[in-house]
Residue, then its C-alpha position, 0 to 999 in steps of 0.5 A: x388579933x385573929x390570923x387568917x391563912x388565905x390559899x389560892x391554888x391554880x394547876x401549877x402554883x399555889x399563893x398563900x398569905x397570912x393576914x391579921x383581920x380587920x376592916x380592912x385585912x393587914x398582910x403579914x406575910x405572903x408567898x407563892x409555890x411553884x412547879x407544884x403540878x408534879x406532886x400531890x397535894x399532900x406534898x405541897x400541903x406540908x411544905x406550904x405548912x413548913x414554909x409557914x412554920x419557918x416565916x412566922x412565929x404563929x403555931x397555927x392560923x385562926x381560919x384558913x380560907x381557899x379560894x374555890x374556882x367553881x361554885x355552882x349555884x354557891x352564892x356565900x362563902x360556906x365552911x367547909x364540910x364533909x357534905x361541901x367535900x363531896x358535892x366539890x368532887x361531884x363536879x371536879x369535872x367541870x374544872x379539872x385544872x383548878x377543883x382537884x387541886x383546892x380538894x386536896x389542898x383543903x383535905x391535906x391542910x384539915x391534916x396539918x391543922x385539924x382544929x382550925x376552921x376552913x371556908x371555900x371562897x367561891x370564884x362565882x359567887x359575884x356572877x350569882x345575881x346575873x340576869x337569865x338571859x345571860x346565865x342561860x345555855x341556849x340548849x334544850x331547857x332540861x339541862x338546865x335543871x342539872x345546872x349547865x348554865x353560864x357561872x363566870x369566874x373571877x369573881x373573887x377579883x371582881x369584888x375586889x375592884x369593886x371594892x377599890x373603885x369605891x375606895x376611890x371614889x368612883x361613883x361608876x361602881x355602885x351607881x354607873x357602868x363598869x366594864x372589869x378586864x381581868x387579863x392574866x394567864x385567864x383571863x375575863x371581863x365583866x359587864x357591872x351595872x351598879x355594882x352588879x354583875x349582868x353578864x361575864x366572858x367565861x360559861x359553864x366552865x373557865x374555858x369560855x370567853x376571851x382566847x387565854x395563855x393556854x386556854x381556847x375561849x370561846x368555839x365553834x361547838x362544831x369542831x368537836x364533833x369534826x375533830x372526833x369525827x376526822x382526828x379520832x379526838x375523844x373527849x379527854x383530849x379534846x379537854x387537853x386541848x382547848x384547856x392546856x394546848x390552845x390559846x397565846x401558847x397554840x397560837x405561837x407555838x412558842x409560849x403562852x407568856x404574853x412578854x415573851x410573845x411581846x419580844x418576839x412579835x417583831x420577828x416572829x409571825x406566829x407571836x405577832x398574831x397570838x397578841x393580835x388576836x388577844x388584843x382584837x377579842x379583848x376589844x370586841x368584849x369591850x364593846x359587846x359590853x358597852x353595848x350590853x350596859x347601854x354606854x361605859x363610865x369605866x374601865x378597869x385594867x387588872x391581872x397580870x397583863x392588864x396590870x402590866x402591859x401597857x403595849x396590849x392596853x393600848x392596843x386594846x384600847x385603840x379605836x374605841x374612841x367611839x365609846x368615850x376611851x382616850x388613853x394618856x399614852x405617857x400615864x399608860x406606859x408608867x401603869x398609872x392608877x389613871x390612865x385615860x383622858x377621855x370620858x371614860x375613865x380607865x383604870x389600872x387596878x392591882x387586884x388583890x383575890x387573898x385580901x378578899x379571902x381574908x375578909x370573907x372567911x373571917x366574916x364566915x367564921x365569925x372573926x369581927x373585921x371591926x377595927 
């Protein structure tokens, strides 16, 4: 059976796994690397190569596919090329965390592996058929035609909740209103009107939306302008800042690790208001959103705080009795699958972004998924 390598790279940590195809990909084997923001791609290619090497007894994988934060106006998974290389580099700007990486990863593993087909999985391939007025930038309309616009990211995850709501039988993801929470290091949500996606908390670049580990969200388009006019900020630290110093981590001053804020927010007030805040802007989404879809069949919970922290759930989700959620608080701290009472149905799903790689890029390359 064919074996697919699935790639998922972030700034400091790279999740690789190896999947059998299928209608549903069986895992074999999966890893994570970390601390690798100090070393070049090359260097993390070869050991994620080794890594391989020394946990299976497969000499090479069939396909391999990355997941690619920004996409543009790419709506399929698209094998990679020399053409699909250079446009990639020509944005990198726009996600200097996350693009720089995944191009040399896919440049560092065309190395390792030369004969195997690669595919790029855009994060913002889901957002494609949002609406115009929630894709467009209320800027002058010229810039518009050299794509500044509203992309959304997470998509990957997205689909993924989707797919599991249909396996569950959950009638909201193709024919209601579902509200997705991505709430992780970054973190978003999204507004799902039968299956598709009308509107979502990241822009133009991954910095948008909800306030992150690291990352601002959302801003007063003013204060660069202050900050460069009264700090002498010039526009690289000015991305350093809202991208690696902001957020729970700027907030506290202390971390950007919702746990360790969680321990300390009894006698720590800069982390009691870093989770305050995360927790009243997630809540304030929910309800945009409610409003945007005109009511909510379901919420889902994911990510690695939605999966996880049952103490910033509830606080989410206090007060939104208004708009059907009820929560179970006894389901909520065991992290059940259902967690509500109330009309609304509320979800803790674990998402799962390698296994849609897996599918996507088997399905590019012309591997069946066919069981």
């Amino acid at each position: 059976m064919p074996h697919i390598l699935t790639i998922n790279a972030g700034s400091s940590s790279v999740r690789f796994a190896i999947f059998a195809s299928g209608a549903r990909p069986a895992r074999l084997l999966a890893g994570k690397m970390e601390r690798i923001g100090g070393e070049t791609a090359a260097v993390t290619a070869d050991r994620l190569a080794q890594k391989l090497k020394s946990q299976s007894s497969m000499a090479a994988p069939d396909a391999i596919g990355h997941r690619v934060v920004h996409g543009m106006l790419h709506s399929e998974p698209e094998r990679v090329s020399a053409t699909l290389l250079t446009e990639l580099r020509r944005i990198a700007s726009l996600d200097p965390e996350h693009l720089p990486r995944e191009i040399e990863l896919i440049e560092a593993m065309q190395r390792q592996y030369p004969n195997v087909p690669q595919v790029a999985c855009f994060d913002t391939a889901f957002h494609r058929g949002m609406p115009a007025e929630a894709t467009m930038l209320p800027i002058p309309r010229r810039y518009a035609a050299k794509g500044v616009q509203r992309y959304g990211f997470h998509g990957l995850s997205f689909t993924f909740l989707i797919q599991e709501l249909v396996r569950l039988g959950d009638r909201a993801a193709s024919h209601g209103r579902v509200i997705l929470a991505h709430l992780g290091s970054g973190a978003s949500l999204a507004a799902v009107l039968n299956g598709r996606s009308m509107d979502t908390s990241m822009g133009f670049t991954p910095a948008a939306g909800l306030v992150m580990g690291t990352r601002s969200g959302d801003l007063d388009p003013g204060l660069a302008s202050y900050l460069m006019l009264n700090e002498s900020m010039n526009a690289a630290q000015f991305r350093a800042m809202v991208n690696e110093q902001s957020g729970l981590l700027g907030i506290s001053e202390t971390s950007a690790d919702v746990r360790d804020l969680l321990e300390r927010e009894t006698t720590d007030n800069r982390a009691r208001e870093a989770i305050a805040i995360f927790c009243y802007q997630a809540k304030k989404w929910i309800g945009a959103y409610t409003a945007a879809l005109g009511g909510l069949d379901t919420l889902v919970f994911a990510g690695g705080i939605g999966e996880n922290a049952a103490a910033v759930r509830r606080r989410i989700c206090d007060g939104l009795q208004c708009i059907g959620i009820e929560l179970d608080d006894a389901r909520n701290l065991e992290h059940a699958a259902l967690i509500s009472t109330g009309r609304v149905a509320v979800r803790v799903i674990r998402t799962d972004e390698e296994s849609v790689i897996a599918n996507l890029t088997a399905r590019c390359v012309g591997i069946s998924t066919e069981e």
